[in-house]
Wavefront OBJ file of the C-alpha trace (Angstrom):
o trace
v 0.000 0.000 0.000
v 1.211 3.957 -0.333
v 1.363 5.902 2.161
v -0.151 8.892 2.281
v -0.216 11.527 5.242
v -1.664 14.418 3.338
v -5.388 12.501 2.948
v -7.537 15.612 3.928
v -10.769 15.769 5.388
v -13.212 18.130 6.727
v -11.046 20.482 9.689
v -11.833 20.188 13.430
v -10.162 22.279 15.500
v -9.172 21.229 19.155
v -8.606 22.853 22.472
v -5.499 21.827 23.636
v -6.000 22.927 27.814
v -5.523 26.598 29.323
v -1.831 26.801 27.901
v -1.904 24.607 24.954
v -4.258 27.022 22.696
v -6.085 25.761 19.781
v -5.007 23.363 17.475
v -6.728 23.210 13.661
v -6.133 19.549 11.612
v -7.563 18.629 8.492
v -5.864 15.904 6.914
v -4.279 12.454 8.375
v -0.722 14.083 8.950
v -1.566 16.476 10.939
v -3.725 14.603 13.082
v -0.888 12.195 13.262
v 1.673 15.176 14.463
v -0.950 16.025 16.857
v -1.294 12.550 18.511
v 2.156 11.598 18.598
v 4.080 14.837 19.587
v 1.530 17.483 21.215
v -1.391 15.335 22.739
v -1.889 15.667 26.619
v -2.338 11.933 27.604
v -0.643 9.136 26.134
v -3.107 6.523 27.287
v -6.642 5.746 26.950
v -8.264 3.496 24.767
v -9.877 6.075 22.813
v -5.755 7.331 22.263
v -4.873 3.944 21.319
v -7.351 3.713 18.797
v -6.987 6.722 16.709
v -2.807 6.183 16.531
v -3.986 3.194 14.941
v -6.936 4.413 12.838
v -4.099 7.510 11.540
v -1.884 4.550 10.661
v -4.277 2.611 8.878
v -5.017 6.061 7.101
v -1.700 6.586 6.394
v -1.881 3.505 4.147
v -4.695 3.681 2.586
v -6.580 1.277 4.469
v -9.524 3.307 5.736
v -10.956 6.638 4.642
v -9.183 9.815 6.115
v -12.564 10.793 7.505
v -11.946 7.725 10.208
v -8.420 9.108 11.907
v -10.676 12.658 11.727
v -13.626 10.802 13.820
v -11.445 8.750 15.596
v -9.302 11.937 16.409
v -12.836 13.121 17.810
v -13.192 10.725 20.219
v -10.167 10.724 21.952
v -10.391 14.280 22.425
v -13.637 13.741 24.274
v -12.100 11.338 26.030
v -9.047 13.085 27.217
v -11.458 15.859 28.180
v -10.363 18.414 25.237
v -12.916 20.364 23.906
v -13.883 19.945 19.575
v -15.163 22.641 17.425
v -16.525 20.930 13.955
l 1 2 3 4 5 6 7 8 9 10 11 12 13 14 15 16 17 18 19 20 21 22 23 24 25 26 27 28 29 30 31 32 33 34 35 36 37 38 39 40 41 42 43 44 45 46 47 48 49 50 51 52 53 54 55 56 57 58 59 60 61 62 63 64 65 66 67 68 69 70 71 72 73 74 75 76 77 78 79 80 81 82 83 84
């Protein structure tokens, strides 16, 4: 399979805490930046999931739409809040 981390989608933007600001993503990359290097928790099985759903987008194997919604969740469950 190719990979490709530029699959856009439609943007959500995230608030990242009291210090961390907001944080815009619309396509698999970013969301994949976001998760690995700037989210606040590293555990969670809502975190778990959408590393692997941005994977499996990152090859093709699901729609880029699916790290996006899968992005959603674990920023509910980490407590962020989403603007869609």
């Amino acid at each position: 399979m190719k990979r490709n981390t530029l699959r856009p989608f439609p943007a959500v933007t995230l608030v990242l805490g009291e210090t961390g600001g907001y944080r815009r993503v619309n396509s698999v990359h970013q969301v994949a930046e976001l998760l690995l290097e700037h989210w606040p928790v590293e555990s969670g099985e809502e975190y778990v999931t959408a590393v692997r759903i941005c994977l499996e987008a990152m090859l093709g194997a699901v729609p880029p739409e699916a790290a996006r919604d899968a992005l959603i969740r674990a920023a509910r469950e980490a407590g962020l809040s989403v603007m869609q």
